[in-house]
KOLVOBA-830895 format. One record per atom (N, C-alpha, C): x, y, z. Coordinates in steps of 0.2 Angstrom, whole numbers, padded with zeros to 4 digits, always signed. Example, Ala and Ser with C-alpha at 12.3 -4.5 7.8 and 13.67 -1.06 7.14 Angstrom:
+0066-0028+0039
+0062-0022+0039
+0066-0016+0039
+0064-0011+0035
+0068-0005+0036
+0064+0000+0039
This chain:
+0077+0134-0491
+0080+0129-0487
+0082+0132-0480
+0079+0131-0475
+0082+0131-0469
+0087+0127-0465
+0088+0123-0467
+0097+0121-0467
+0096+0117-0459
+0089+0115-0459
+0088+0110-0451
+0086+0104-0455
+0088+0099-0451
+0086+0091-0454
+0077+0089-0451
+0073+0088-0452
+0070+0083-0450
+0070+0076-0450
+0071+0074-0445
+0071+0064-0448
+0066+0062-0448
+0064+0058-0453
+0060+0056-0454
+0058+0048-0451
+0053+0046-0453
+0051+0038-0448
+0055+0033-0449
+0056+0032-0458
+0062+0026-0458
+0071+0029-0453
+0070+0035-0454
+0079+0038-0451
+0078+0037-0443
+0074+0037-0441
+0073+0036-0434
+0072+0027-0432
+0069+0023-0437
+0068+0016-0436
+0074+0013-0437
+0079+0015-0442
+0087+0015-0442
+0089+0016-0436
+0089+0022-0435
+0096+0024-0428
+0093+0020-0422
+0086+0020-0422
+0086+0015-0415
+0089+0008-0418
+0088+0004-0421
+0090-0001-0421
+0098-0004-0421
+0101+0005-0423
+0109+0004-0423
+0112+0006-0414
+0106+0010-0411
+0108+0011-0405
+0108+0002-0401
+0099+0000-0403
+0100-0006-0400
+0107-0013-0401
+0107-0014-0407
+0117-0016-0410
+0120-0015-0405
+0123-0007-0405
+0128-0005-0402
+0126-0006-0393
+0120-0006-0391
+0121-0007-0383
+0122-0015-0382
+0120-0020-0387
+0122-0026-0385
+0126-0027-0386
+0130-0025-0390
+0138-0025-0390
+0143-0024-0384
+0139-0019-0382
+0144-0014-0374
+0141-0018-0369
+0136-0024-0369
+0132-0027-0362
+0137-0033-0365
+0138-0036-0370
+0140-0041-0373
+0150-0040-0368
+0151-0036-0371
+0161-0035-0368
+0158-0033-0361
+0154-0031-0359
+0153-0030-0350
+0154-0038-0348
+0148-0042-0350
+0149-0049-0349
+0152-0054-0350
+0157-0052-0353
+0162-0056-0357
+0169-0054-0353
+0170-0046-0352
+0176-0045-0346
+0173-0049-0339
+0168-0047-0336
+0165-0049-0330
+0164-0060-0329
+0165-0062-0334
+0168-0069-0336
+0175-0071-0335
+0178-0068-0339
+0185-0067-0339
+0189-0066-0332
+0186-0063-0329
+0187-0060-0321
+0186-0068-0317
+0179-0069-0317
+0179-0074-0313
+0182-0078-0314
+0184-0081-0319
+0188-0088-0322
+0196-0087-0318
+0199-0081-0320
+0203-0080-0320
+0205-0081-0309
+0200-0078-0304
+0200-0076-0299
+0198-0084-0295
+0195-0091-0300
+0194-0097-0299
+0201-0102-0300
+0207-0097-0300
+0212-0102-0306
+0216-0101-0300
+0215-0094-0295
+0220-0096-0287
+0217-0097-0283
């Protein structure tokens, strides 16, 4: 045992799909502050 991980197809079909999650999430609250803003700057 060399004590290195290889990932394998399915480990790697995972993480991308948790990375794509995760970046719609952070484009999701980017567009959601950036909403909030404008509402907000229309109200004076």
């Amino acid at each position: 045992m060399t004590g290195q991980f290889e990932p394998d197809d399915e480990y790697r079909r995972r993480q991308r799909s948790r990375n794509i999650v995760v970046g719609l999430i952070l484009t999701g609250f980017a567009v959601l502050f950036f909403a909030i803003t404008i509402a907000k700057m229309g109200q004076h």
